[in-house]
Structure formats: structure tokens, C-alpha cells
MARDRENBA-832992 format. One record per residue: residue in one letter; x, y, z of N, C-alpha, C in turn. Coordinates in steps of 0.2 Angstrom, whole numbers, plus 2048, in hexadecimal, padded with zeros to 3 digits. Layout:
! MARDRENBA-832992
AXYZXYZXYZ;...
This chain:
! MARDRENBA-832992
XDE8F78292DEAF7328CDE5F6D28C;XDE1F6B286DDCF67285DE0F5F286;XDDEF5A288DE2F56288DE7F53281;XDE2F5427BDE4F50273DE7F56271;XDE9F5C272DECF6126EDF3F5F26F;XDF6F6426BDFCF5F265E01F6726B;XE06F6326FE0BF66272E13F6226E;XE16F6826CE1CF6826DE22F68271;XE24F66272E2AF65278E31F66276;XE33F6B274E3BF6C270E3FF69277;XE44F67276E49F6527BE46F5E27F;XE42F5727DE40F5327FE46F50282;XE4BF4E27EE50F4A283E53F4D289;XE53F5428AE57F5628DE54F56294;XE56F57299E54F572A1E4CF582A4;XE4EF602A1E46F622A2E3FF6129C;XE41F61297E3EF5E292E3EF58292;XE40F52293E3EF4E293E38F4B29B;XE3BF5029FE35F512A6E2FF532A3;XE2FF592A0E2AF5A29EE24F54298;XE27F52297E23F4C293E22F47296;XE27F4629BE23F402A0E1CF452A6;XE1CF4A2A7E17F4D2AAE11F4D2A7;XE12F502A1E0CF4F29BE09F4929A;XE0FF4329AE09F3D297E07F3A29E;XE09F3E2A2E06F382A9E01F3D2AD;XDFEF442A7DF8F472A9DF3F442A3;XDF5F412A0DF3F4029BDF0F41295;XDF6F45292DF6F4A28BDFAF45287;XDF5F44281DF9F3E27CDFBF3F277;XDFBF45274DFBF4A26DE02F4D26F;XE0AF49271E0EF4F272E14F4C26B;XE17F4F269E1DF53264E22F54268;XE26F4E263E2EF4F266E31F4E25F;XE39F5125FE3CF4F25AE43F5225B;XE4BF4C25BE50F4B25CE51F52258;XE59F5425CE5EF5725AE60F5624F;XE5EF4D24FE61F4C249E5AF4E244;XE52F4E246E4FF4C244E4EF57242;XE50F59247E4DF61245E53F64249;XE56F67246E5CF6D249E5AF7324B;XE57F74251E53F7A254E57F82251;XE5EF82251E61F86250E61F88245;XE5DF85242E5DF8623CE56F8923B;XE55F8F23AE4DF9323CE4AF91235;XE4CF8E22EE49F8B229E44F8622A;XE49F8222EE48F78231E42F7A236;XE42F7E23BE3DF80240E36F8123F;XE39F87238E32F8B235E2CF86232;XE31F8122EE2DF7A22AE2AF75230;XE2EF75234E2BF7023AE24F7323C;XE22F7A23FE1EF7B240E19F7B23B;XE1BF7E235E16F7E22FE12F7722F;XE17F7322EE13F6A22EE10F68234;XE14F6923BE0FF6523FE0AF6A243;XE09F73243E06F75246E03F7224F;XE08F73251E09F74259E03F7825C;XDFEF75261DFBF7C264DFDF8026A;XE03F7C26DE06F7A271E0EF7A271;XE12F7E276E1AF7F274E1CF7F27B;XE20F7A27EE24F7B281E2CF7A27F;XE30F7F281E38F8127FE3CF7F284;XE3DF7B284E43F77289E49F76286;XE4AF7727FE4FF7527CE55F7C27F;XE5CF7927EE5FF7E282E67F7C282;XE6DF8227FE72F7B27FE77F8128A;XE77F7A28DE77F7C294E7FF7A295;XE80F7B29BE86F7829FE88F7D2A4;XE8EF7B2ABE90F7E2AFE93F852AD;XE98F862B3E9CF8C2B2EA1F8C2AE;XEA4F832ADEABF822A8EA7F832A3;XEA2F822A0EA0F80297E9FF87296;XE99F8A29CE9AF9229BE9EF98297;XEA5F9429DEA9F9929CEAFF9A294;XEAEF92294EB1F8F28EEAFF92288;XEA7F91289EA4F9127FEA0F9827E;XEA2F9C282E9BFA2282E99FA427A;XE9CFA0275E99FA126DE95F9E26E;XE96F9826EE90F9026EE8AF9426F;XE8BF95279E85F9527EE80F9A27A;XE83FA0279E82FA7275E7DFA426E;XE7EFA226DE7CFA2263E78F9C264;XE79F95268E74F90267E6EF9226B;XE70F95271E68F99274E64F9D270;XE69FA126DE65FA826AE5EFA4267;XE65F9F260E61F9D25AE5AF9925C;XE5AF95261E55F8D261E50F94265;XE52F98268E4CF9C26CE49FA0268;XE49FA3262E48FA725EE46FA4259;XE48F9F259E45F9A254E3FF97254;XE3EF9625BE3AF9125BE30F9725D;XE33F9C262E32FA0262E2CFA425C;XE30FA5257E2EFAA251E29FA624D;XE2BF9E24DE29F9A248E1FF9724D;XE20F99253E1BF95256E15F9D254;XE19FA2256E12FAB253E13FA824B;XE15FA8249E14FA623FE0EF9F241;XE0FF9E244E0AF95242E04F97248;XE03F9C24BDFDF9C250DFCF97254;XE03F96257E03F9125EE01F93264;XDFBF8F267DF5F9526BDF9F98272;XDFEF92273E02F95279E08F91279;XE10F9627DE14F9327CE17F93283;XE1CF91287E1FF9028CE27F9128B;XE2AF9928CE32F9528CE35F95293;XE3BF91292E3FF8F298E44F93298;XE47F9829CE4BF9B29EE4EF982A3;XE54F9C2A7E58F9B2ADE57FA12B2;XE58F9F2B8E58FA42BCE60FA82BD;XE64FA42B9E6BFA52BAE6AFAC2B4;XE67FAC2B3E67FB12ADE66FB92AF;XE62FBA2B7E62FBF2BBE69FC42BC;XE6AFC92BFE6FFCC2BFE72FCB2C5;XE7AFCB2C4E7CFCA2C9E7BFD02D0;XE79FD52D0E77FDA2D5E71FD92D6;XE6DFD52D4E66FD32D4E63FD42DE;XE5EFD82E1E5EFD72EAE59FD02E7;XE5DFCA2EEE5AFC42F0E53FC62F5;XE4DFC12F3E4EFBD2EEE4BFC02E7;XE4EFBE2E2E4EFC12DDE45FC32D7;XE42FC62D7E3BFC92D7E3DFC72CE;XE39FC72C9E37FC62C3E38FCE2C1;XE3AFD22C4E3AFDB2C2E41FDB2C1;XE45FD82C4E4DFDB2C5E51FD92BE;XE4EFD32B9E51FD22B2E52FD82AC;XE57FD82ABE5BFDD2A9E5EFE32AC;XE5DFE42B4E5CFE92B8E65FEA2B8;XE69FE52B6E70FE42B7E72FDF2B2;XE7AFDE2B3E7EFD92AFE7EFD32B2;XE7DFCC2ADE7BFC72B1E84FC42B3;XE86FBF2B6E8CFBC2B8E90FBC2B2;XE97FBF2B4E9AFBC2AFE9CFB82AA;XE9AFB22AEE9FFAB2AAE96FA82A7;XE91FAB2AAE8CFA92A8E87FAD2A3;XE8AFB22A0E89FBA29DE88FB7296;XE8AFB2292E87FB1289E81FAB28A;XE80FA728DE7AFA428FE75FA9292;XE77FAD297E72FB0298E6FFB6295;XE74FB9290E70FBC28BE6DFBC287;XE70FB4283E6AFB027EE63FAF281;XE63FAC288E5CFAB28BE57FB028D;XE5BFB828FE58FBD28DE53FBE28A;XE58FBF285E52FC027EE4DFBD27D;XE4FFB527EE47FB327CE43FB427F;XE44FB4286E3FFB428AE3BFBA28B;XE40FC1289E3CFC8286E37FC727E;XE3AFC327DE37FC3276E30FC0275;XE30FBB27BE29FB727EE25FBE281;XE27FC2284E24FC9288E21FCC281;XE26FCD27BE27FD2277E1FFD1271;XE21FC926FE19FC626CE12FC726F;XE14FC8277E0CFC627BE0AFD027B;XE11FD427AE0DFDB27AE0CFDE274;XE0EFDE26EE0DFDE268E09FDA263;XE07FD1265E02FCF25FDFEFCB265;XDFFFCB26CDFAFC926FDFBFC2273;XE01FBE270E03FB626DE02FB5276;XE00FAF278DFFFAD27EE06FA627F;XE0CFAC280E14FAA281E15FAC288;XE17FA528AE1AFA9292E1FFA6295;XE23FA9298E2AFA6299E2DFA42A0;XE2FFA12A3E32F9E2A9E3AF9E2AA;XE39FA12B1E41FA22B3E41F9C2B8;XE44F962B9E45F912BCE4AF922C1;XE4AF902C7E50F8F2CBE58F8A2C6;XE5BF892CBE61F832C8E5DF7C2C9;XE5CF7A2C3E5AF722C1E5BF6A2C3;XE5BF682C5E61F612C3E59F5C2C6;XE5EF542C5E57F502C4E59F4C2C0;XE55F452C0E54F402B8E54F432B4;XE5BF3F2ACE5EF442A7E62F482A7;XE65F4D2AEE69F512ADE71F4C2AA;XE75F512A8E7BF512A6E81F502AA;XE82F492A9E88F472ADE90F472A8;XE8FF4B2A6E95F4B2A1E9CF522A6;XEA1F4D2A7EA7F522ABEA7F582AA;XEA6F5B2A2EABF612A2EA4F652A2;XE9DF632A0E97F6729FE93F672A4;XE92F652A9E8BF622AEE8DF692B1;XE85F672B4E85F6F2B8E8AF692C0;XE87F6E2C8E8AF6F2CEE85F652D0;XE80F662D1E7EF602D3E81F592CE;XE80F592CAE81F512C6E89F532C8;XE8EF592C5E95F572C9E96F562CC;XE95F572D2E94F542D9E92F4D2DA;XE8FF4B2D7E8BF452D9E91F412D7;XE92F422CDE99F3E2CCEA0F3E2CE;XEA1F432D4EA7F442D8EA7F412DC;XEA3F412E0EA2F3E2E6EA0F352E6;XE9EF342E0E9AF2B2DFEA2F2A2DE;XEA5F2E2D8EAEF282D7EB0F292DD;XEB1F2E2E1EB6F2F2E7EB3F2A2EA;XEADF262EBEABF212F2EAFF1C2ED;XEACF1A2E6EB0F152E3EB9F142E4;XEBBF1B2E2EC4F1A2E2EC6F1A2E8;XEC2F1A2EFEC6F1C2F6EC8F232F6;XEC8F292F1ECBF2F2F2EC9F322F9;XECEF342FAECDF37303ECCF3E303;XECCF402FDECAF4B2FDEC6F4C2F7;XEC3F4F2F7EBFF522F0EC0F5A2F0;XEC1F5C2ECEBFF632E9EBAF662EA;XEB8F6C2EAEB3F6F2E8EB3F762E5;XEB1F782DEEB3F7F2DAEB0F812E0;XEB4F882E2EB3F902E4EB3F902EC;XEB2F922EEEB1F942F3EADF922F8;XEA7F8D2F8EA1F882F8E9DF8D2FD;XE9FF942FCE97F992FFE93F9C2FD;XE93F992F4E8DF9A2F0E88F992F2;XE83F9C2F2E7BF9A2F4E77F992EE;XE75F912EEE6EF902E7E69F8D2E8;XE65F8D2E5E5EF8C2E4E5CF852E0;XE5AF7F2E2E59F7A2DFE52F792DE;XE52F782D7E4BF732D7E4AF6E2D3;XE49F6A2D5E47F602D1E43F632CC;XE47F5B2C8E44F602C0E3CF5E2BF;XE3AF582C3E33F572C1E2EF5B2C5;XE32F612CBE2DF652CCE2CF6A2C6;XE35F6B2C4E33F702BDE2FF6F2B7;XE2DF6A2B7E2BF662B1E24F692B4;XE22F672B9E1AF682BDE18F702BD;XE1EF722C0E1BF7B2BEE1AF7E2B9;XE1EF7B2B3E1EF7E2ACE18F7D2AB;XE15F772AAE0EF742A7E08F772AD;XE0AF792B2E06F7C2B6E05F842B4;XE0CF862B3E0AF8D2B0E07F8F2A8;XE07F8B2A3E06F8929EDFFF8929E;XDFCF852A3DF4F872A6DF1F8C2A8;XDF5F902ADDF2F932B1DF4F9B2B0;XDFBF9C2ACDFCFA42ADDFEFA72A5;XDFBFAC2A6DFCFAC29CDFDFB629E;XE02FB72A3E05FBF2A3E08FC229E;XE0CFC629DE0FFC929AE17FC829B;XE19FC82A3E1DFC82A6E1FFBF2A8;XE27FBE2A7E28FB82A8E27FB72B2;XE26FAF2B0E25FAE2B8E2AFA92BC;XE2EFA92C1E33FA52C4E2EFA02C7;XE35F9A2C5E33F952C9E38F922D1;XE38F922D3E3CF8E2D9E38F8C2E0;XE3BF892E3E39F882EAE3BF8C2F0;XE40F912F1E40F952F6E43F932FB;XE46F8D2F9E50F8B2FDE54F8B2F9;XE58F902FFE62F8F2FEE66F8C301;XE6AF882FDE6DF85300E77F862FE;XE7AF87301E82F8A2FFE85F822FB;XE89F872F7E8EF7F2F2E91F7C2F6;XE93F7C2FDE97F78302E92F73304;XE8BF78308E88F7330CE85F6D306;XE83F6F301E81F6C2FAE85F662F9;XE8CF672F9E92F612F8E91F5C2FF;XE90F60304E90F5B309E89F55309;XE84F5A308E7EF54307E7EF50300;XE82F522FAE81F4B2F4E87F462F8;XE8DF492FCE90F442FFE8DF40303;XE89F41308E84F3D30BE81F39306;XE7FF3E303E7BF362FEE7CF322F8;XE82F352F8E86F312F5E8AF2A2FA;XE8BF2C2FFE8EF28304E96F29303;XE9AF2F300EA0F31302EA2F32307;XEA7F3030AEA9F32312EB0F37313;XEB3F3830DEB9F3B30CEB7F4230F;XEBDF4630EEBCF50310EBCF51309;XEBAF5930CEB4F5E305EB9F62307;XEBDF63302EC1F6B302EC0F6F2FC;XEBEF782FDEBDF7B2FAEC4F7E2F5;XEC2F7F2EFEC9F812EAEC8F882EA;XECBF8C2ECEC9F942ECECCF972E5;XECFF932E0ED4F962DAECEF942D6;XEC8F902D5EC3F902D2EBDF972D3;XEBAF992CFEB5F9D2CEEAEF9A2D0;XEACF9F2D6EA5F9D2D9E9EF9C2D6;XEA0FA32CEE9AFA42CBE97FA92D0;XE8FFA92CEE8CFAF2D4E8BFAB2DA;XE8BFB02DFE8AFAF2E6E85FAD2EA;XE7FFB02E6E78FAC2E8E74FAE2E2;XE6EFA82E1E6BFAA2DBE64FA42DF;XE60FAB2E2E5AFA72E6E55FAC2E3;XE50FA92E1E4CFAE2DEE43FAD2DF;XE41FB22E1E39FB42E2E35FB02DE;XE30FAA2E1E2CFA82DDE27FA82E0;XE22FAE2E4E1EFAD2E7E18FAE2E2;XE1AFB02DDE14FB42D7E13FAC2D5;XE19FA62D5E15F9E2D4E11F9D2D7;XE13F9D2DFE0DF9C2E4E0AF9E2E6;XE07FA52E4DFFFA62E4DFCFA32DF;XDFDFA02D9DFBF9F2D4DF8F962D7;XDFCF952DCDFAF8D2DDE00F882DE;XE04F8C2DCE0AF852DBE0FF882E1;XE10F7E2E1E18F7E2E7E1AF782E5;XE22F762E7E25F712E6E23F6B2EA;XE24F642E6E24F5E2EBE2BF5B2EF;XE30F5D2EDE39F5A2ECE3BF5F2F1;XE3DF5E2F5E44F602F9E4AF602F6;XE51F622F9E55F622F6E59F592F8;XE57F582FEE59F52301E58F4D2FC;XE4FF4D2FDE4BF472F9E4EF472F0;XE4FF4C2EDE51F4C2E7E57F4B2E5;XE5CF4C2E7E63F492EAE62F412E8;XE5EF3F2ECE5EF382EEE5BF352E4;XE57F392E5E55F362DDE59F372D9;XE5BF3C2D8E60F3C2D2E67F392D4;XE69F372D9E6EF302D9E6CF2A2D7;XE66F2A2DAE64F232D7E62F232D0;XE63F282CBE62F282C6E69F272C2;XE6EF2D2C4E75F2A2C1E78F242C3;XE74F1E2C8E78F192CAE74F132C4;XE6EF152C3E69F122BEE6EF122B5;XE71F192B6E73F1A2AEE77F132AD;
């Protein structure tokens, strides 16, 4: 990417798009495109199609995305379903119509299938049924991300797609009923040191095994693969540690400073079991992460005590 070419940034406010604009201007790319929920409705493919027409992007990243835990999941799978499908298909169609020289979308790796063998290879997508509670997001992101595959074998379009590990970082969502496992955490355990609560919870079973990555490494790899790999095939990002939901609640309590007992709730749902996935095809490429799971932790409390 030249440094004055005109990048678009769908999803700017949100965690990882907003990471990704702070990596951008601090390589220093001064030509970037952003524009609110109120100002463009990703999800209205007319409103999209015009955006593109008028500012002509040469540049797409898709960060935009409507996200949450297991509870939001399991709650809205219309929502998750239909506002992924539309902003990805939308945004997608509208950048091949306008000859946007190259595009970047953001997937999940939650989106693999549940029978998936660890660690999870960029071959095994669609090889099976993804988790249940997580089966209408993951099918919406699917698609797009086929459909990035789909433009680069039929008109040639230089679209590529990223399957990320689980995110969290500056900007995640601290809201109760919608936060993924880390920000919940973080806000259980900061009130429990506040109220003196002597027990905390924790959904399932806490033998989950997952895969973290700090969002400003995700933000660095996107923009690194964005440079460097223009496949056909999408490419995983993560670090290559697992760490289980128990041992995870015991270090954000460390660094939270809660002293209370961590009790598992077994009448809550675990989700899947483990969701670690293969990213050595990143690291021949050149890339690896800066953030631990420790060091990261540490950052992003100090960023919900800043809110």
C-alpha cells in the first residue's frame, strides 16, 4: 500500500478497526476513510454501493461486524445471521464494482468446525458443523470469506481473508449481556474486589481451551498480510498458546487484584472445547506476535479502569 492511497476502514470504532487505524497512522498512511454507523449503514447495499461510487477506496479493510459472547449468540442468531451476511456481502460486491485494488476481510476462527483436529489448518473450513450456540455468526462469516476466495478465482480481485484467533484489547466491549470471556472477566472480578464479594462464577466447566490475541497484534498482522500475501486461500492468525477458561479467570483475577474463590458453574454451557488454530503459513510469511497473554491482560485493564 502506497502511503497516500485512500484505505477504507469499515468498522473504525469498533476494537479491531479502530486498532487498525491506529497501526495505519502510526506507519504513516494519511489517506484513511472512516465513516459512523449513523453516517453509512453497512447493512443497506444501496447506501454502500453510493459510498463506494463517490469516494473510490483503493484500499478495504472489513472490520465492521455485529459480535458478542455465548449469551448474545445464543439469544439473537437472526441479528448475528443477517447483519453479517448483509455488511459482508455488501461491502464485498460493492469494492469488485468500484475496482478496489485489494481488500482484507476479518473473519473468526470460532467459525471452524467443531470436529476440526487441533491445531486447526486453514483446510478444515467447512470440513464440518461449526458450534452450536455459535452456528448463525459463523455462517454469515462464511460466506464472506468464501466469497473473497470466490472473486480472486473468477475475476482475479486481489481479496483476502483472515481467520483471527479470539481478540480482546483497547475498545473491546464491556457491556454485561454482550462482551466476549476476557472484558467479562475483567468486569467481574474489578466489582467483586470493589463489593468484597467472596465467590465469583464462572460459565461451564472452565476446561475450555482458547487462543488469545491482543488486538493491536491483530491490527499489525492484518496490515502485514495486506502487504505481503495475496493467495487464494484465507490465512489464520494467532499466536500458538492455549490457555483453559479456569486458568484464564485465575490470571485476569491476579491482575485484577481479586482475592476471592473462582467457582465453575457446570449448568452453563462451555461452547467449544478448544478452538487453537494453525498459523504457521503466518509465520513463514514473516509475522509473529509482540503481547503475551499476561502483558496484554495488564493492558487492557488498564484501559477499562481509564474508561
Amino acid at each position: 500500500m502506497e502511503k497516500g492511497a485512500k484505505i477504507y476502514v469499515a468498522g473504525h470504532n469498533g476494537m479491531v478497526g479502530s486498532a487498525i487505524v491506529r497501526r495505519l497512522k502510526s506507519a504513516g498512511y494519511t489517506n484513511i476513510i472512516c465513516r459512523t454507523h449513523t453516517e453509512l449503514d453497512l447493512t443497506r447495499q444501496s447506501d454502500v454501493e453510493s459510498f463506494f461510487a463517490a469516494e473510490k477506496p483503493e484500499y478495504v479493510f472489513v472490520a465492521a461486524a455485529k459480535v458478542g459472547g455465548i449469551r448474545a449468540n445464543s439469544a439473537y442468531p437472526v441479528e448475528f445471521a443477517v447483519e453479517n451476511a448483509y455488511i459482508g456481502l455488501n461491502i464485498i460486491t460493492a469494492a469488485h464494482n468500484n475496482c478496489v485494488k485489494k481488500l482484507l476481510y476479518l473473519s473468526s476462527a470460532c467459525c471452524y468446525p467443531n470436529s476440526a483436529e487441533m491445531p486447526i489448518k486453514e483446510s478444515a473450513l467447512l470440513s464440518g458443523a461449526p458450534e452450536k450456540t455459535n452456528e448463525a455468526y459463523a455462517m454469515a462469516k462464511n460466506l464472506c470469506l468464501r466469497l473473497c476466495e470466490y472473486y480472486k478465482r473468477e475475476y482475479n480481485d486481489d481479496f483476502v481473508a483472515v481467520m483471527p484467533s479470539n481478540c480482546y484489547g483497547e475498545g473491546d466491549s464491556f457491556d454485561p449481556m454482550n462482551s466476549h470471556v476476557i472484558p467479562s472477566l475483567i468486569m467481574k472480578y474489578h466489582n467483586a474486589k470493589l463489593n468484597g464479594t467472596e465467590q465469583i462464577e464462572v460459565w461451564g466447566s472452565g476446561r475450555p481451551l482458547r487462543e488469545f490475541i491482543y488486538v493491536d497484534d491483530l491490527a499489525d498482522a492484518c496490515i502485514f498480510v495486506m502487504e505481503n500475501y495475496s493467495g487464494e486461500d484465507h490465512i489464520n492468525i494467532g499466536t500458538g498458546e492455549e490457555i483453559s477458561i479456569l486458568e484464564l479467570a485465575r490470571l485476569v483475577s491476579r491482575t485484577v487484584g481479586y482475592e476471592g474463590k473462582i467457582v465453575c458453574d457446570t449448568t452453563k454451557p462451555d461452547g467449544k472445547m478448544r478452538n487453537y488454530i494453525d498459523s504457521s503459513k503466518l509465520a513463514e510469511l514473516g509475522w509473529k506476535p509482540r503481547f503475551g497473554i499476561e502483558d496484554g491482560l495488564k493492558k487492557v485493564y488498564g484501559y477499562f479502569l481509564s474508561k
